[in-house]
C-alpha positions in Angstrom: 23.1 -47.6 -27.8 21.9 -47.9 -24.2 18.5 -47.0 -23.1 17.7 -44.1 -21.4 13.3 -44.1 -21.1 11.8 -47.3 -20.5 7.9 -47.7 -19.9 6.7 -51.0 -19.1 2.9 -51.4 -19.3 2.0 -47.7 -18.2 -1.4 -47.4 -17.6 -3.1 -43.7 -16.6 -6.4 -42.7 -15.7 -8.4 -39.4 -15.4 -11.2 -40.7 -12.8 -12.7 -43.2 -15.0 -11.5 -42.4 -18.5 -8.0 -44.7 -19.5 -5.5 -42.0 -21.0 -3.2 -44.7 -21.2 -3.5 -48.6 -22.1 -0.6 -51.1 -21.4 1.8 -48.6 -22.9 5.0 -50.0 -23.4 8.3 -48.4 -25.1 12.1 -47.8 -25.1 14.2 -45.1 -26.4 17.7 -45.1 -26.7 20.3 -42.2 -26.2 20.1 -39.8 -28.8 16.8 -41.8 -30.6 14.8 -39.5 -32.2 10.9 -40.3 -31.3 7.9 -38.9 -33.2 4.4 -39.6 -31.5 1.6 -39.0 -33.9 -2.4 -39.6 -33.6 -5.6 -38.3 -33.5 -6.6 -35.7 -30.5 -7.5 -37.2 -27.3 -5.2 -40.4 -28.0 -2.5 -39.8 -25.2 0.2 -38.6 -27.2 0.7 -35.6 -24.9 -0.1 -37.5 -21.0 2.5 -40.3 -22.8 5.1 -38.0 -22.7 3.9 -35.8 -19.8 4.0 -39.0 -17.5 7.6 -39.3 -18.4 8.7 -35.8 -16.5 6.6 -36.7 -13.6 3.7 -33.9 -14.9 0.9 -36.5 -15.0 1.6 -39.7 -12.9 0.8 -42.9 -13.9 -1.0 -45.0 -11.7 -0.1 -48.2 -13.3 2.9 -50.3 -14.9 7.1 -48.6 -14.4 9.2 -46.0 -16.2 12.8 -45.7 -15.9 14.5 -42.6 -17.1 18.2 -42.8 -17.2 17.9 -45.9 -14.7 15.8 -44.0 -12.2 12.0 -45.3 -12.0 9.6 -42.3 -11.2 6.9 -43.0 -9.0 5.1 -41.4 -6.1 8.1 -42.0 -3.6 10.4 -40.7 -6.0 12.3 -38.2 -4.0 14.8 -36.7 -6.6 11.9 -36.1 -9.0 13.3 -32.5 -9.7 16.9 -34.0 -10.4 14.8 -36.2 -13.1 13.7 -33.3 -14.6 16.5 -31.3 -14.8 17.7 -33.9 -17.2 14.5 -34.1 -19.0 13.8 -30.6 -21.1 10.2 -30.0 -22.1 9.1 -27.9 -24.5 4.9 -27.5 -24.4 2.1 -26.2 -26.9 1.9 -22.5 -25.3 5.5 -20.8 -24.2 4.5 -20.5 -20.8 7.5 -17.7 -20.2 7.6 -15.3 -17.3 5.9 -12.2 -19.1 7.2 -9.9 -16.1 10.8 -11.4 -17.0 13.2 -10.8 -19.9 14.3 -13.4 -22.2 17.5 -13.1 -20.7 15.7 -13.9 -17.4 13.4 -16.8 -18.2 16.7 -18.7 -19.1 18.9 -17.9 -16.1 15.8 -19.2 -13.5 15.8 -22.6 -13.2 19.9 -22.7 -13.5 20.5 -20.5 -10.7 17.4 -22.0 -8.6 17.7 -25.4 -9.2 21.5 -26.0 -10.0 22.3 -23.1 -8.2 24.5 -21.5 -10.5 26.1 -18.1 -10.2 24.0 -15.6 -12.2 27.2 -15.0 -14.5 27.5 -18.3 -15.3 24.2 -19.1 -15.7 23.5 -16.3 -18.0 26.9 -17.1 -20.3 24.8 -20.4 -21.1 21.5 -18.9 -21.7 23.3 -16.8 -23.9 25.3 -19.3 -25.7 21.6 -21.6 -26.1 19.9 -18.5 -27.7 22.4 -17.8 -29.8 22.1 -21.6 -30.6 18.8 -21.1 -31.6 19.3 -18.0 -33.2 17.8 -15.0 -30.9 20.4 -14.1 -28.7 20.0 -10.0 -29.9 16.1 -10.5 -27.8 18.0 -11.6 -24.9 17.1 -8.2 -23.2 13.4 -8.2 -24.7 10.4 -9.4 -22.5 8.0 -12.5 -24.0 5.4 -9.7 -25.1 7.8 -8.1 -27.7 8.9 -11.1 -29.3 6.6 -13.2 -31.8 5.0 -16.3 -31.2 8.0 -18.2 -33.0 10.9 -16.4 -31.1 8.6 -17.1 -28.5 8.8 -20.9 -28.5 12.4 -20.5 -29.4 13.0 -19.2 -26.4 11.3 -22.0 -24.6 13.4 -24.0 -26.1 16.9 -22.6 -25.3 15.7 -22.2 -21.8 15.1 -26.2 -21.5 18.5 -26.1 -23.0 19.9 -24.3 -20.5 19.7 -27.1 -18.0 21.7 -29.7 -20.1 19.1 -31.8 -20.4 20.0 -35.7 -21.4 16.4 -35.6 -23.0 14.0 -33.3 -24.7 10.4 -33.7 -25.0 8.4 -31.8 -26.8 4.1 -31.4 -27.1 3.2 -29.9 -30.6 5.2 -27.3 -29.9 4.1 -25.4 -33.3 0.1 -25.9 -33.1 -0.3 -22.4 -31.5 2.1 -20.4 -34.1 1.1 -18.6 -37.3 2.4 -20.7 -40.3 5.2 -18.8 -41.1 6.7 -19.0 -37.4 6.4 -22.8 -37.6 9.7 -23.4 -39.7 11.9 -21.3 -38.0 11.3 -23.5 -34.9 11.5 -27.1 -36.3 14.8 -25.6 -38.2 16.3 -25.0 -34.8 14.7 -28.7 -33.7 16.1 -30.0 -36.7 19.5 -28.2 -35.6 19.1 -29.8 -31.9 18.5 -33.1 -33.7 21.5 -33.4 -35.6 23.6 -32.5 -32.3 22.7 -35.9 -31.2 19.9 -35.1 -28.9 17.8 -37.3 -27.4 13.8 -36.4 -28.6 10.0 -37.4 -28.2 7.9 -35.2 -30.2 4.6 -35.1 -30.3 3.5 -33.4 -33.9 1.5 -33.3 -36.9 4.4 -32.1 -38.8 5.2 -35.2 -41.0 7.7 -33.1 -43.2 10.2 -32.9 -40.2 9.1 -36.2 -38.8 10.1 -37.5 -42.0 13.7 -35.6 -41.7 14.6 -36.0 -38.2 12.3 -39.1 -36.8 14.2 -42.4 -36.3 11.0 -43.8 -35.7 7.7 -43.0 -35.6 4.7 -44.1 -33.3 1.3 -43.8 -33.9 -1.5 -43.8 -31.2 -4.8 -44.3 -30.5 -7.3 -44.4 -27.8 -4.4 -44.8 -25.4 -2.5 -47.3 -26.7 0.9 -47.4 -29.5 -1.0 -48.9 -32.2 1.9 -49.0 -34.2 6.3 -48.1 -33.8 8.1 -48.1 -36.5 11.2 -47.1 -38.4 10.4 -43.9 -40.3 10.5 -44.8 -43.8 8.5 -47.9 -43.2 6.0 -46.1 -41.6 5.4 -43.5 -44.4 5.6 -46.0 -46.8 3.9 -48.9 -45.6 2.3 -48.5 -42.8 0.8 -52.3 -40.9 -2.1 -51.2 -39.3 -5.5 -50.3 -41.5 -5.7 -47.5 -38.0 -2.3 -45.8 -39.3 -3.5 -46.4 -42.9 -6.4 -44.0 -42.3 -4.7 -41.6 -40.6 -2.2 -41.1 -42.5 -4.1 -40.7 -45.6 -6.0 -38.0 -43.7 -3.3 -35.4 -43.0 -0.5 -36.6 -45.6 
């Protein structure tokens, strides 16, 4: 398996607080990645960093042999490959589902609108609301919602998807109908970083599993050895706090 993210002592910094410490990690094509950790311990500017969303002041990454960094001129090609799917939906309310989907195909891969809507069509029927393609975000619930997020980012072809608790915001019984069609995305080979609390389908889907604190990867790990015996005392605690 080749590698296709590479960060190489990443360091980030909101004025004077340290978001990120000497964070270093690869992912190979089609690894599946889930972050975990307390709140504020840079799970989400980790994997925000590596579409260019937060920049990194410190350290390299290399995604699919590109390194992003300020001079980067073909950031947007970079993230066209790079799918992200984020807490809250953030869909066009004043567009249709249909819409949302066909944007960024036609904009930024300048697609013909029949082409590009054959795709967003075939991606939410993929993850299983293509009869809301003609709804608007308001009508839908939170869980078709962020499905819909999700086939849009699929409608670029990305290479990689990264995703940011993408079921904290939803009701309970919405959660499982979006890791199911994660889970589906999973087994088709996909590339993933997910950042979750949702150790069920980390335990299904991760190949490993990092935990972080205070900016750093405290500890990476395959997934069963993670679960089942975890190194650091750090992970130890956490883990018997939300298992």
């Amino acid at each position: 398996m080749s590698k296709i993210i590479e960060l190489k002592n990443v360091n980030k910094w909101f004025d004077k607080f340290q978001a990120l410490k000497d964070v270093n990690l690869e992912v190979n094509q089609q690894e599946k990645i889930v972050i975990c950790g307390p709140s504020g311990s840079g799970k989400s500017t980790l994997i925000r960093c590596i579409n260019r969303l937060e920049e990194h002041q410190d350290g390299q990454i290399i995604v699919d042999g590109k390194e992003i960094s300020e001079n980067t001129k073909d950031i947007e090609k970079i993230r066209a490959e790079v799918g992200m799917v984020f807490q809250q939906f953030n869909l066009f309310p004043h567009l249709s589902i249909l819409d949302n989907c066909t944007l960024a195909p036609i904009w930024v891969k300048k697609l013909p609108k029949k082409q590009a809507e054959e795709i967003a069509m075939e991606n939410l029927k993929r993850v299983q609301i293509a009869d809301q393609a003609k709804k608007f975000p308001g009508q839908l619930s939170g869980g078709q919602q962020q499905r819909c997020a999700l086939a849009r980012a699929l409608c670029m072809k990305p290479k990689i998807m990264l995703f940011d608790e993408p079921t904290s915001a939803l009701d309970p019984e919405m959660i499982k109908e979006v890791l199911d069609a994660m889970v589906d995305l999973a087994k088709a080979g996909m590339t993933m970083i997910v950042v979750t609390h949702e150790m069920g389908f980390a335990k299904e889907v991760a190949d490993n599993m990092i935990f972080m604190d205070e900016g750093r990867i405290v500890e990476k790990a395959k997934t069963k050895d993670f679960f089942n015996n975890p190194k650091s005392d750090r992970t130890k605690l956490f883990l018997s706090q939300i298992l």
